[in-house]
TILUM-586906 format. One line per 4 residues: for each residue x, y, z of N, C-alpha, C, O. Coordinates in Angstrom, 3 decimals. Layout:
N
X/Y/Z/X/Y/Z/X/Y/Z/X/Y/Z  ...
This chain:
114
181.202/117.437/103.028/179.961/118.148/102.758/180.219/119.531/102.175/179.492/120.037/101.320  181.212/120.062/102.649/181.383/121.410/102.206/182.388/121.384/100.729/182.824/122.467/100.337  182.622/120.490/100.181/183.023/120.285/99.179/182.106/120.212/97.888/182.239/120.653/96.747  181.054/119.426/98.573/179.965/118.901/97.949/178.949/120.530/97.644/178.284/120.662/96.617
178.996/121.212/98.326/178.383/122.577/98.463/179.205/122.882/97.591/178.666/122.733/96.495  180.185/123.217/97.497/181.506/124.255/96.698/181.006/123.585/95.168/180.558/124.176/94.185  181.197/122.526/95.321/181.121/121.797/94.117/179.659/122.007/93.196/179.558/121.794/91.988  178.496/122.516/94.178/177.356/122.103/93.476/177.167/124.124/93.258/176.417/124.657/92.439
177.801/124.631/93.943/177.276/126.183/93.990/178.374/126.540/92.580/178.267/127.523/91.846  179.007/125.872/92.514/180.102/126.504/91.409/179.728/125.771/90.075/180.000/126.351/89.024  179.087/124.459/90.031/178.407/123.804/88.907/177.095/124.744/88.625/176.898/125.223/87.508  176.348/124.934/89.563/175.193/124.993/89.467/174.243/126.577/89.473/173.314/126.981/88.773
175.051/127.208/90.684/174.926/128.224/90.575/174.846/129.562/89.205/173.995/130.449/89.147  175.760/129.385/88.423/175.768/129.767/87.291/174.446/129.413/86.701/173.598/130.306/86.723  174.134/128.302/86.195/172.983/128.005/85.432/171.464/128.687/86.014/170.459/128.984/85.367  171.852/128.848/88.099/170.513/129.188/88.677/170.505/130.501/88.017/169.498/130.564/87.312
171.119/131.445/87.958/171.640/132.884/87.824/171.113/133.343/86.691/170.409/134.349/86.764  171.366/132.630/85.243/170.954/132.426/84.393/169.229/132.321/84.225/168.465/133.179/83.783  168.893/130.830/84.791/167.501/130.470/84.591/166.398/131.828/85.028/165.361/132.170/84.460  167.009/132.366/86.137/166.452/133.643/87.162/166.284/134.458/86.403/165.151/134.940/86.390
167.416/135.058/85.312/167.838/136.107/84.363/166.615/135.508/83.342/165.585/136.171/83.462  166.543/134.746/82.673/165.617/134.268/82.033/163.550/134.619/81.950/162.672/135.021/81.187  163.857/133.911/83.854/162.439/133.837/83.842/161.974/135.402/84.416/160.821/135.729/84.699  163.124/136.214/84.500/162.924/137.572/84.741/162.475/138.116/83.532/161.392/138.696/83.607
162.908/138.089/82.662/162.762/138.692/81.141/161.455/138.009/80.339/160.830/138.569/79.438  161.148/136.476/80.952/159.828/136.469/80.287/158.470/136.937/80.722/157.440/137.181/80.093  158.900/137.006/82.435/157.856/137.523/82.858/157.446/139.270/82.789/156.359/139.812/82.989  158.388/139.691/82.531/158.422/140.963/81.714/157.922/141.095/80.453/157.328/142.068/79.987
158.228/139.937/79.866/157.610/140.040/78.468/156.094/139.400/78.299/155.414/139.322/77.276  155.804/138.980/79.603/154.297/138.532/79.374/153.518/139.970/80.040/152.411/140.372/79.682  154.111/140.407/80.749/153.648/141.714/81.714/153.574/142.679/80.104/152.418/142.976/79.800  154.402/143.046/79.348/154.001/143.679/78.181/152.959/143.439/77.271/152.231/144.273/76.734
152.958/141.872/77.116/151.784/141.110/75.777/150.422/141.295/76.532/149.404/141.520/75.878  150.379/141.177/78.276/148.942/141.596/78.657/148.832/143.021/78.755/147.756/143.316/79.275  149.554/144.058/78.446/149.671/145.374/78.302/148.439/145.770/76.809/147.357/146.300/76.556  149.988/144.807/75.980/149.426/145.160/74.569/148.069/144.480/74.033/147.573/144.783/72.948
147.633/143.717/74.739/146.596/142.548/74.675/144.911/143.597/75.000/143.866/143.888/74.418  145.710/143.857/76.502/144.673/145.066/76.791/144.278/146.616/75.648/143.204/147.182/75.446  145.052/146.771/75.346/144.898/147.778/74.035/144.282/147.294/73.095/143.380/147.868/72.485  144.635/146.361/72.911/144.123/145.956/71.149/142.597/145.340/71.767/141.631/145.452/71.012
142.428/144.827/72.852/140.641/144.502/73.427/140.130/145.412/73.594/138.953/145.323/73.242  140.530/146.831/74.182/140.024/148.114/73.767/139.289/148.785/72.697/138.171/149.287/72.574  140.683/148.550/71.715/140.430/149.204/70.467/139.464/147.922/69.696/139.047/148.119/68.555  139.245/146.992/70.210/138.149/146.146/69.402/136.875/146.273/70.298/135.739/146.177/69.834
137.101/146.456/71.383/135.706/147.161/72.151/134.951/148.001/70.982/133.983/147.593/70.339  135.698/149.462/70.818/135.679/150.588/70.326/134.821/150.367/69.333/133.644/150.727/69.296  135.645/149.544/68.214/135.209/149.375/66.860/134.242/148.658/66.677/133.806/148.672/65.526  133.430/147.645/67.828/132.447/147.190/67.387/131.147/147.655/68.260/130.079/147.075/68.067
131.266/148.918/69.414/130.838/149.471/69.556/130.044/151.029/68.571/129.102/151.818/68.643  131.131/150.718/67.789/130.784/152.173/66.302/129.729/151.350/65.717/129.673/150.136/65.522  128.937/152.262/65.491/127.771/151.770/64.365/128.352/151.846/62.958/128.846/152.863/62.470  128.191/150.150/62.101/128.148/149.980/61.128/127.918/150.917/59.942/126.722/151.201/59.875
128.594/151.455/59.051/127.973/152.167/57.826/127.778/150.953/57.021/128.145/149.812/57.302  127.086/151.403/55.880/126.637/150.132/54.396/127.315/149.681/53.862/127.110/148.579/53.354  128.666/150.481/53.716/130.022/149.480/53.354/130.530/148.161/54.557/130.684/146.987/54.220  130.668/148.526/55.544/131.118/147.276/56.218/129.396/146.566/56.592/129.204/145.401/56.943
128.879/147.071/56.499/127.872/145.960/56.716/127.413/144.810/55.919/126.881/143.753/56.258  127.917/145.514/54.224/127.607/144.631/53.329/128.762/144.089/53.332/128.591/143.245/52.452  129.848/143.955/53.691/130.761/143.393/54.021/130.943/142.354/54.810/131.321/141.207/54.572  130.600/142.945/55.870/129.854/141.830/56.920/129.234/140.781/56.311/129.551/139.637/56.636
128.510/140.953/55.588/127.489/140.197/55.066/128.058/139.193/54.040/127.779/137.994/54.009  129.077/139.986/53.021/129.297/139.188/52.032/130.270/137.869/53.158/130.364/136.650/53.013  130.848/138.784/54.222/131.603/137.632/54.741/131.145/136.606/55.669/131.852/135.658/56.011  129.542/136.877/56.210/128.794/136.060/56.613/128.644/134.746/55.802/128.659/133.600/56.251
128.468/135.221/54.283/127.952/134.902/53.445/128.978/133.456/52.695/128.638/132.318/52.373  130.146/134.084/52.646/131.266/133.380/52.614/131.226/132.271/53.307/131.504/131.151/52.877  130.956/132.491/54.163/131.569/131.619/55.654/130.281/129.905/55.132/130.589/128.765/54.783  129.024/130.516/55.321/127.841/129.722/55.002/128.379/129.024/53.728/128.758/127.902/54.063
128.537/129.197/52.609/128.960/129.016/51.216/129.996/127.575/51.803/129.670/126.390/51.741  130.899/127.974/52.191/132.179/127.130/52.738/131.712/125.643/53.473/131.994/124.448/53.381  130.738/126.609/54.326/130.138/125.469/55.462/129.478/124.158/54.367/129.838/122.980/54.358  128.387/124.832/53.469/127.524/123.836/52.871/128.464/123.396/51.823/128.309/122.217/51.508
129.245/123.928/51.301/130.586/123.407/50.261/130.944/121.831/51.167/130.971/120.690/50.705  131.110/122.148/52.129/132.217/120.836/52.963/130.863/119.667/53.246/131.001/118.444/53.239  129.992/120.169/53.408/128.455/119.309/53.288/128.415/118.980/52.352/127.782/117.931/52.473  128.656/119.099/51.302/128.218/118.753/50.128/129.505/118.021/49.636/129.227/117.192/48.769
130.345/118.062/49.827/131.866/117.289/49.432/131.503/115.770/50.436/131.565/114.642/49.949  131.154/116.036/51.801/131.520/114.994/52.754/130.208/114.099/52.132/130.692/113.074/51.653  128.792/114.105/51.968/128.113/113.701/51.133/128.239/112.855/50.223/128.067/111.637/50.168  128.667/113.889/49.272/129.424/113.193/47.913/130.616/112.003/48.117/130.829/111.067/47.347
131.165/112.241/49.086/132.263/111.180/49.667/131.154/109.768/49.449/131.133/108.891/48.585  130.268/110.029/50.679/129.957/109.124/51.326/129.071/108.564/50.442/129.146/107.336/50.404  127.919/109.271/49.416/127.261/108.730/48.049/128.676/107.856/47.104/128.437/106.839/46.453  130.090/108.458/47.188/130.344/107.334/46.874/131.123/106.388/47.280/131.710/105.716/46.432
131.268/106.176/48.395/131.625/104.869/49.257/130.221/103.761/49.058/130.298/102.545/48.880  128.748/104.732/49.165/127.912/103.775/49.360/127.352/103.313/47.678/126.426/102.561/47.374  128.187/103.983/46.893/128.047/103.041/45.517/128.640/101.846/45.396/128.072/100.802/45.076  130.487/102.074/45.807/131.097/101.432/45.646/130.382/99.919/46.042/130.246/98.924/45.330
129.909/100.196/47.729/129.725/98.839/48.714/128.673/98.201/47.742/128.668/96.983/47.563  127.720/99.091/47.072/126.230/98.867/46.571/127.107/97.915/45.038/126.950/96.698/44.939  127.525/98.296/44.533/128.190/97.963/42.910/129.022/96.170/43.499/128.852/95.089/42.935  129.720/96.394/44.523/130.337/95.165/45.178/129.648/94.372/45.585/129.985/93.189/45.530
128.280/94.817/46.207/127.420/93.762/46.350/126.736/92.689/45.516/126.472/91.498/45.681  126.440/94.167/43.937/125.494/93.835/43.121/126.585/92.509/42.383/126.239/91.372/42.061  127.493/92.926/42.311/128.739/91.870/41.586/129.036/90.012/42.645/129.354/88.902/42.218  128.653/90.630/44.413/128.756/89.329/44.795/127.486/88.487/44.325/127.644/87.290/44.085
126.428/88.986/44.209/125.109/88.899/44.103/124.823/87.790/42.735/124.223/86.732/42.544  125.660/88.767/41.948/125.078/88.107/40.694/126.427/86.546/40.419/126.074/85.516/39.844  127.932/86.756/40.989/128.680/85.632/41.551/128.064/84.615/42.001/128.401/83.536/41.513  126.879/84.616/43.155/126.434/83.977/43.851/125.218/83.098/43.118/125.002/81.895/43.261
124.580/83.932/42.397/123.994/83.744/41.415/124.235/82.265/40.300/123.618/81.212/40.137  125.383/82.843/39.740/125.931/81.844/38.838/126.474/80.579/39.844/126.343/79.434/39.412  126.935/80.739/40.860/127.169/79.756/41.906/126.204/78.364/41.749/126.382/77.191/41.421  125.081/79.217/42.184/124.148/78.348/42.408/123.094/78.028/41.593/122.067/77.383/41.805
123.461/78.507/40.765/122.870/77.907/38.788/123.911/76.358/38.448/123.555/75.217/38.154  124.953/76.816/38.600/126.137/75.642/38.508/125.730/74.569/39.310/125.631/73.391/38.968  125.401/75.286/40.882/125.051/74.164/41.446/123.775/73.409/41.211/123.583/72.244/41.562  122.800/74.294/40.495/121.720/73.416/40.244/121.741/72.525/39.297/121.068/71.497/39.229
122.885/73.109/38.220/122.660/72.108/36.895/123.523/71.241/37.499/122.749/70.285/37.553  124.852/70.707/38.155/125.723/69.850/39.113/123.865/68.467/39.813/123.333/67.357/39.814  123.835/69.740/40.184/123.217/68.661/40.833/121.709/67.724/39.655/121.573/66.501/39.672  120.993/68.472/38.968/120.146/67.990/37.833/121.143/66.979/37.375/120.822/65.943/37.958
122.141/66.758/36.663/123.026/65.974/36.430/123.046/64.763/36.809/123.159/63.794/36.058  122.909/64.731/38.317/123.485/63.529/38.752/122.234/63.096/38.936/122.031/61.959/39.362
């Protein structure tokens, strides 16, 4: 048993030492990013607490504006998709249609025939 100890503290130990060293330094480094996290939610408090002048507002706006533009752009693409999927099915039909058509013209004169 005490071999088995020697054996696992001298394999293993190292790597614990390590992992420790590790999760020491990230949790330090998350203790900083909610530091810096907190600042920058501050300073965006701040700034959207300031009243707007006419430059960023029309700014605002043009980028409101943007945004809408984009939105009905992708409406109007997904649409257009789908106007033409439902040609395609419509054009495939009109083609089984008129197939079916001649089908059963054949079959009528087949059968007048006999």
């Amino acid at each position: 048993n005490r071999e088995i100890v020697k054996r696992i503290d001298a394999e293993y130990k190292p790597q614990i030492v390590r992992q420790k060293a590790e999760i020491d330094k990230l949790k330090g480094d998350i203790k900083y990013l909610k530091l810096d996290n907190l600042k920058l939610e501050s300073q965006i408090d701040k700034m959207l607490k300031k009243p707007l002048d006419n430059v960023e507002k029309k700014s605002e706006l043009e980028y409101i504006k943007d945004i809408k533009i984009k939105e009905q752009q992708k409406k109007i693409d997904e649409l257009e998709h789908e106007l033409q999927m439902l040609t395609q099915k419509y054009s495939t039909l009109e083609q089984t249609k008129l197939e079916l058509q001649f089908d059963k013209e054949n079959f009528d004169l087949e059968r007048s025939r006999m």
